[in-house]
C-alpha positions as CSV (number, residue, x, y, z in Angstrom):
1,X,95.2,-82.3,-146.3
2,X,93.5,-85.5,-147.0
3,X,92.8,-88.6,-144.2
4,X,93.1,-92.4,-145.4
5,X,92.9,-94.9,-142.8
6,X,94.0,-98.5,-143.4
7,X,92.3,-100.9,-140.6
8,X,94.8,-103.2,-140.3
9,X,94.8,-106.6,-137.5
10,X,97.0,-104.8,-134.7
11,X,94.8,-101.6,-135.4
12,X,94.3,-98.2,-137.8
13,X,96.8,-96.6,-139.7
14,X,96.6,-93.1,-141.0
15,X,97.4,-91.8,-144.5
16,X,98.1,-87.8,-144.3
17,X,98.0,-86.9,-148.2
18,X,99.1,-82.8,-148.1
19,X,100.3,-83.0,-144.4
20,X,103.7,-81.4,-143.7
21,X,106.9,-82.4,-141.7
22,X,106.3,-79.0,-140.1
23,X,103.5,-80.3,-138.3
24,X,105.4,-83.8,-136.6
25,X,104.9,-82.3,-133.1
26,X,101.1,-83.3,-133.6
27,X,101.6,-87.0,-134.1
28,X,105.1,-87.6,-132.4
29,X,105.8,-87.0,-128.6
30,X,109.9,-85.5,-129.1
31,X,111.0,-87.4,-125.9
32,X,110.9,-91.2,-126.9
33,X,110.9,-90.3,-130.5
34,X,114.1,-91.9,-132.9
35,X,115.1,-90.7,-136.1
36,X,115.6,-93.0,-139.2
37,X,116.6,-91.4,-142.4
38,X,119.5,-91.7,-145.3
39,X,122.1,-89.1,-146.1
40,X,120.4,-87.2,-148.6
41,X,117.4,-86.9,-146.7
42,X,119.0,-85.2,-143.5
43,X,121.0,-83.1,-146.1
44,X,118.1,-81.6,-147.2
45,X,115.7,-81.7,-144.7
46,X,117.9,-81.8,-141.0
47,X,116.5,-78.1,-140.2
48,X,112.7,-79.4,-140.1
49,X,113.6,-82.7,-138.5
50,X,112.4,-82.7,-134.4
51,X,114.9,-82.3,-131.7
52,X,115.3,-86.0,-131.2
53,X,118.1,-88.6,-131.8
54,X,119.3,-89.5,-135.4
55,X,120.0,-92.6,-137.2
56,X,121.7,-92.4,-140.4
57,X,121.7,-94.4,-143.4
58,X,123.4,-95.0,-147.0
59,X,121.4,-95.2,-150.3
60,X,120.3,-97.7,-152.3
61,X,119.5,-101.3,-152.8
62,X,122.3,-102.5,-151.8
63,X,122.0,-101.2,-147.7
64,X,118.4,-102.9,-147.3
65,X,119.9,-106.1,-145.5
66,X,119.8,-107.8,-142.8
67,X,123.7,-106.2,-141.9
68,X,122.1,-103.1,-142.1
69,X,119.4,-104.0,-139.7
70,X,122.0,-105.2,-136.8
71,X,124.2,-101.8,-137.3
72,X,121.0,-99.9,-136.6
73,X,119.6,-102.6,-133.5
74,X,123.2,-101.8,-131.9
75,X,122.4,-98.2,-132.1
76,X,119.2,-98.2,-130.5
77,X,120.5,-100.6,-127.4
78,X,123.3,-97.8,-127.3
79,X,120.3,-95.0,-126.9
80,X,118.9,-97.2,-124.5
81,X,115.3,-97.5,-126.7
82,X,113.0,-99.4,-124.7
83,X,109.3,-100.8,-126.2
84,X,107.8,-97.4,-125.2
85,X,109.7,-95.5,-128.0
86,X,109.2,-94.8,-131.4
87,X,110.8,-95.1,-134.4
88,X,110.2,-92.4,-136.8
89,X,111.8,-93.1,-140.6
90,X,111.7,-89.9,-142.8
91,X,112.9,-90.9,-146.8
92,X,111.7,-92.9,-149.5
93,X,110.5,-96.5,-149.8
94,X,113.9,-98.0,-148.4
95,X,114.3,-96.4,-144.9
96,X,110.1,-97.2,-144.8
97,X,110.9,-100.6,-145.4
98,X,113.4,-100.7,-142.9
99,X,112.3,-98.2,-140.2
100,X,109.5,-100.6,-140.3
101,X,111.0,-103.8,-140.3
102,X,113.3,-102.5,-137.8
103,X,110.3,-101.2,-135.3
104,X,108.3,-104.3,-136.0
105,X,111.3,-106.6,-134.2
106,X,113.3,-104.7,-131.4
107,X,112.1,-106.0,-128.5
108,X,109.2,-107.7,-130.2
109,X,107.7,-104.1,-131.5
110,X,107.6,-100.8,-131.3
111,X,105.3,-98.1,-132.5
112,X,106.4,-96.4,-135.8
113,X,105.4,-94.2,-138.0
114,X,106.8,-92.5,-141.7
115,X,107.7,-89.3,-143.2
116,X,107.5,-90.7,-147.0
117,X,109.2,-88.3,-149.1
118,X,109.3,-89.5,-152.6
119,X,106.3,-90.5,-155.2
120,X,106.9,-93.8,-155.0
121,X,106.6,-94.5,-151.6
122,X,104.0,-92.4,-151.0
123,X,101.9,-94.4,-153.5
124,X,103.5,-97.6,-153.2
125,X,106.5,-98.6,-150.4
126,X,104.6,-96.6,-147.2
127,X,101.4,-97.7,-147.1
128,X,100.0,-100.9,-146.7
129,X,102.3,-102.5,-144.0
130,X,104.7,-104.0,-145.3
131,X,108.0,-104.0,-143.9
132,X,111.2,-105.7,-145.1
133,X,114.7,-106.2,-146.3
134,X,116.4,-108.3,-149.0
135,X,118.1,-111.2,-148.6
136,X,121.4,-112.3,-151.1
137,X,120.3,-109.8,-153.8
138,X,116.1,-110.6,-153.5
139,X,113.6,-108.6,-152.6
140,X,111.9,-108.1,-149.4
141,X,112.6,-111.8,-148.9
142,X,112.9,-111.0,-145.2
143,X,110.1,-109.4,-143.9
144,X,106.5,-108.6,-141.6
145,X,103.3,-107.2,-141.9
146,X,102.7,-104.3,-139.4
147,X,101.0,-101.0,-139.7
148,X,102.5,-97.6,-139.0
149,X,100.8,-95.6,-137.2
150,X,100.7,-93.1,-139.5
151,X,102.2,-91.9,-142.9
152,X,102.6,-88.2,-143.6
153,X,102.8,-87.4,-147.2
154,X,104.3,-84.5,-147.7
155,X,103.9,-83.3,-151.5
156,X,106.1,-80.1,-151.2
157,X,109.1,-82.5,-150.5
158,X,108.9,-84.0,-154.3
159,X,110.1,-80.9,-155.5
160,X,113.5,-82.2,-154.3
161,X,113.4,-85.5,-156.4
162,X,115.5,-86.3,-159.2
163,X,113.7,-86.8,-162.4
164,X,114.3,-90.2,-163.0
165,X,112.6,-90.8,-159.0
166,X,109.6,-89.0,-159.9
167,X,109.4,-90.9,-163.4
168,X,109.6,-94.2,-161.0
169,X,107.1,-93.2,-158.9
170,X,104.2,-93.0,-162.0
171,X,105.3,-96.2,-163.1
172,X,102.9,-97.0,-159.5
173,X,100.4,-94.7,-160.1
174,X,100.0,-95.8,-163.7
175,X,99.7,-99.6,-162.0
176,X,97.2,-98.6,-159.8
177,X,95.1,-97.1,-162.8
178,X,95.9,-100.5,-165.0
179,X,94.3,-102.7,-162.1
180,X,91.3,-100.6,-160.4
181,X,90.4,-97.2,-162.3
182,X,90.6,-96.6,-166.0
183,X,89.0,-93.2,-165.3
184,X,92.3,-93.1,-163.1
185,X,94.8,-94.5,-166.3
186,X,92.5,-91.8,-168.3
187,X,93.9,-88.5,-166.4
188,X,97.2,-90.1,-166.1
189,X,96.9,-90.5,-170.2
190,X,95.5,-86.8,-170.7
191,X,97.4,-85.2,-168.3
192,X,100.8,-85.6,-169.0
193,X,102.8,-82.3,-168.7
194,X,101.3,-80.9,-165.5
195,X,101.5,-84.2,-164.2
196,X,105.4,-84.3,-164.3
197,X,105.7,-80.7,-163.6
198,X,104.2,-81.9,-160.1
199,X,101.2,-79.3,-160.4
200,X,99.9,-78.7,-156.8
201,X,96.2,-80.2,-157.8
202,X,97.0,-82.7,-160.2
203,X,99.7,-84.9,-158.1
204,X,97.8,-84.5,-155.1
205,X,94.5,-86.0,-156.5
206,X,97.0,-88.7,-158.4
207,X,98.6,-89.2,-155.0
208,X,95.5,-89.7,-152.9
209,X,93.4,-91.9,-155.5
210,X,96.5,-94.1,-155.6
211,X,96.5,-94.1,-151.6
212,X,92.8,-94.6,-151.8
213,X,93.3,-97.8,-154.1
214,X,95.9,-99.6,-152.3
215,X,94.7,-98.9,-148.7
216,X,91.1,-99.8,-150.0
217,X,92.8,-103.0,-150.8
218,X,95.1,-103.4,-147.6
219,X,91.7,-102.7,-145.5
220,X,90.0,-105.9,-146.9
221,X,93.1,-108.2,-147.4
222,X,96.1,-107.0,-145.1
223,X,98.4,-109.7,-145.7
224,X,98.1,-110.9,-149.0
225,X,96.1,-114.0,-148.9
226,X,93.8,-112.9,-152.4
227,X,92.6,-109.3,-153.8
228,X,96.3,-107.5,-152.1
229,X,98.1,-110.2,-154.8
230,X,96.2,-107.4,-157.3
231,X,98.7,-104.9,-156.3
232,X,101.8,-107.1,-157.5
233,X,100.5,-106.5,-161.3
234,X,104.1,-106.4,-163.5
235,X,106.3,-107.0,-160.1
236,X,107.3,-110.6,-161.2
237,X,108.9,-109.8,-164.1
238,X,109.8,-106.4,-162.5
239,X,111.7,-107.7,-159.3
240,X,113.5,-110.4,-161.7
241,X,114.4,-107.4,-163.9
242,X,115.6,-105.4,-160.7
243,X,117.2,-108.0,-159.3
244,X,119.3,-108.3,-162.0
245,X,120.2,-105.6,-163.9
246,X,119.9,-103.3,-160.8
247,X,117.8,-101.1,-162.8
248,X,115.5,-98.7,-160.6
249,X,112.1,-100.4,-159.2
250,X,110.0,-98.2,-161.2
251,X,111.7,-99.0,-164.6
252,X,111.7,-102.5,-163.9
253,X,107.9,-102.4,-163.1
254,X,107.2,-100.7,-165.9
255,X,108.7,-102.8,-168.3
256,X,107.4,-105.7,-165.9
257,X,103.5,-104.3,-166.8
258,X,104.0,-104.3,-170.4
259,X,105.0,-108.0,-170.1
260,X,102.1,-108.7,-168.0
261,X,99.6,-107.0,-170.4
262,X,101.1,-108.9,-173.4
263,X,100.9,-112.1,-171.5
264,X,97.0,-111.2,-171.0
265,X,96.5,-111.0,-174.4
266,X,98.3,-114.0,-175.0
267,X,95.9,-115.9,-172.7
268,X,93.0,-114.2,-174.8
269,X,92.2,-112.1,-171.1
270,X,93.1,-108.5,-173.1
271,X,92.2,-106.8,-175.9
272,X,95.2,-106.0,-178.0
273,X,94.0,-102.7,-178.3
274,X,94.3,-101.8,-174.5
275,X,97.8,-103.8,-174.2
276,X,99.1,-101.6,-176.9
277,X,97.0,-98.4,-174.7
278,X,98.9,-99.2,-171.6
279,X,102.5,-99.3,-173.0
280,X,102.4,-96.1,-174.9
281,X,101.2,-94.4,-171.7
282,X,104.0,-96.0,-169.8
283,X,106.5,-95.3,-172.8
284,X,104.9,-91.3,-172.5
285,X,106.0,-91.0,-169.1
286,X,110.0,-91.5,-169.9
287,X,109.6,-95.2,-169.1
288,X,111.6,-98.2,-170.6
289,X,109.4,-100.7,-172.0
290,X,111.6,-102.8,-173.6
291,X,113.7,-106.0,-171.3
292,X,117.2,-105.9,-171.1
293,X,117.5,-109.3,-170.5
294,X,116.0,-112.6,-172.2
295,X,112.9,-114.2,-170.7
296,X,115.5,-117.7,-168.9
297,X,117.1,-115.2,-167.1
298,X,113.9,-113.9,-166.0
299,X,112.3,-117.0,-164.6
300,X,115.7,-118.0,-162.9
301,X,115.1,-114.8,-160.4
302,X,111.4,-115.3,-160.6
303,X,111.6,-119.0,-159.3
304,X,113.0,-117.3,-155.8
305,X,109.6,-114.9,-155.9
306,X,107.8,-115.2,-152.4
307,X,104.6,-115.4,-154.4
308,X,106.0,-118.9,-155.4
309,X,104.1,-121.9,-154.7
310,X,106.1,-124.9,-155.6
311,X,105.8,-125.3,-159.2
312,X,103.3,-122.5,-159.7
313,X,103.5,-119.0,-158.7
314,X,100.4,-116.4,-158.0
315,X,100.4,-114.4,-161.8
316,X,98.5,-111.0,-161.5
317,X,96.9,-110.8,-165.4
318,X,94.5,-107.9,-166.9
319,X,90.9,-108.5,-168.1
320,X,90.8,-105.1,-169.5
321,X,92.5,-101.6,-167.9
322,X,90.9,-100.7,-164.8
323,X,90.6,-104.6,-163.9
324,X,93.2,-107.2,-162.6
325,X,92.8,-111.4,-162.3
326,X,95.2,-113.5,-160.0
327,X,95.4,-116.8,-161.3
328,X,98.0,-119.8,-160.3
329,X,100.3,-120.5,-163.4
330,X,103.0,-123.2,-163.9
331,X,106.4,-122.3,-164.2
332,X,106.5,-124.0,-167.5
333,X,103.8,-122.6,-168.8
334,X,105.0,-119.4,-168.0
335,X,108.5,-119.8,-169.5
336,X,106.6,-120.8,-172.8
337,X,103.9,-118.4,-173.3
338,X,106.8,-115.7,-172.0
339,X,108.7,-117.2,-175.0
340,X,106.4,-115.8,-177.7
341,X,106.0,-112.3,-176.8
């Protein structure tokens, strides 16, 4: 098991890469201790989950809302949880989002922590602080920054995902690469079959140097005021995608990369050469490329980004793989250099 910590402003948070569920009694005390979790998740794992009291939710998009939110605030009021309990959410990047959203405003906070159980929120939705739910079909429109107190990543629990989930999840470890590590993008590039068979050493080091990016990131800009805009390379596109074609994140990202990457070169920031490197990895690891939908529809859904700044919105661009730019850009100018790839 490998240690991360993210300092973040109301303290530390700790990133547990190789730590197992079987081992909550170390960082949870049972008696004010609330389960959040989806269906499948307590399907699969209810026999390892602590004696304490369960909240259960659907799957999907479509259940990260605000209506959500309420059904679980009149649960905890019924359990009588008070600001000395904590909220525990075992699942993937949507009860993360919402355990912590959820913790973050009953009675003005609560301690929380997560058991993240799918690749991509172990790389991507659980760490950092984040916390939020979507608001008439948008992303994380709704939202605060606040730490967990801790993250268990448990890597034995990916053996349970669906294909197409773990397929999701590289689309975030290939980002991370394509911003801060070409070395990274490199073993990602090299390393394809024993990646995606989930070898024991290979996800865990792809896993933790992901972790190590994004929380090295988090520590020095917690809530997104310059480098942390880094980590949003191909999500403008991607949540415009998502939002609406309802595609999975990590397709939608990955498809919202090559965009990005082609827009670089357009702006003369990339090489050709390592535009057309970064797709064909993306396209090697089962990943659409391609959009479904025409670059208008895009910037419709793109215009409601919370990166938007009146006219202009915050663009993450490459200067080469291993090395991402933020720079302002009109929505205009966007729509017309979009136009020509």
């Amino acid at each position: 098991m490998k240690e991360l910590v993210v300092e973040g402003a109301r303290g530390k948070s700790s990133i547990l890469v190789g730590e197992s569920i079987d081992n909550l009694d170390q960082y949870i005390d049972r008696r004010r201790t609330v389960i959040l979790t989806d269906t499948t998740v307590e399907r699969l794992y209810r026999e390892k989950f602590p004696d304490c009291p369960i909240i259960t939710i659907g799957m999907g998009e479509k259940i990260k809302t605000l209506e959500t939110v309420s059904s679980i605030f009149n649960r905890l009021v019924a359990l009588e949880v008070d600001r000395s309990s904590f909220i525990l959410g075992i699942g993937g990047g949507i009860v993360c989002d919402i355990a912590g959203f959820v913790a973050s405003t009953y009675m003005r906070g609560t301690q929380f922590g997560f058991v993240s159980t799918t690749l991509l929120s172990q790389v991507d939705a659980s760490v950092g602080g984040k916390n939020g739910v979507n608001f008439d079909g948008y992303k994380n429109m709704v939202g605060v920054f606040n730490q967990p107190d801790f993250v268990i990543c448990d890597l034995s629990m990916l053996k349970t995902l669906p294909e197409r989930e773990i397929l999701c999840g590289f689309a975030e470890i290939i980002k991370h690469g394509a911003i801060d590590d070409d070395g990274m993008l490199g073993f990602i590039e090299n390393n394809r079959d024993i990646a995606l068979a989930l070898d024991e050493k290979a996800i865990e080091w792809l896993v933790y140097r992901s972790v190590e990016i994004k929380s090295g990131v988090v520590s020095r800009d917690e809530r997104e005021k310059g480098e942390r805009r880094k980590l949003n390379f191909g999500h403008t596109f991607g949540h415009a995608i998502e939002k609406i074609t309802g595609i999975p994140h990590g397709e939608a990202v990955g498809i919202g990369m090559v965009l990005a990457a082609k827009l670089s070169v357009e702006k003369c920031l990339l090489p050709m050469e390592d535009a057309n490197r970064l797709e064909s990895i993306i396209r090697h690891y089962g990943l659409p490329v391609t959009p479904p939908i025409d670059v208008p529809s895009m910037l419709v859904a793109i215009r409601k980004d919370k990166k938007r700044e009146g006219e202009r919105i915050h663009f993450v661009f490459l200067e080469s793989l291993g090395r991402a730019c933020v720079e302002e850009i009109a929505f205009d100018d966007l729509l017309h250099r979009a136009n020509t790839l």
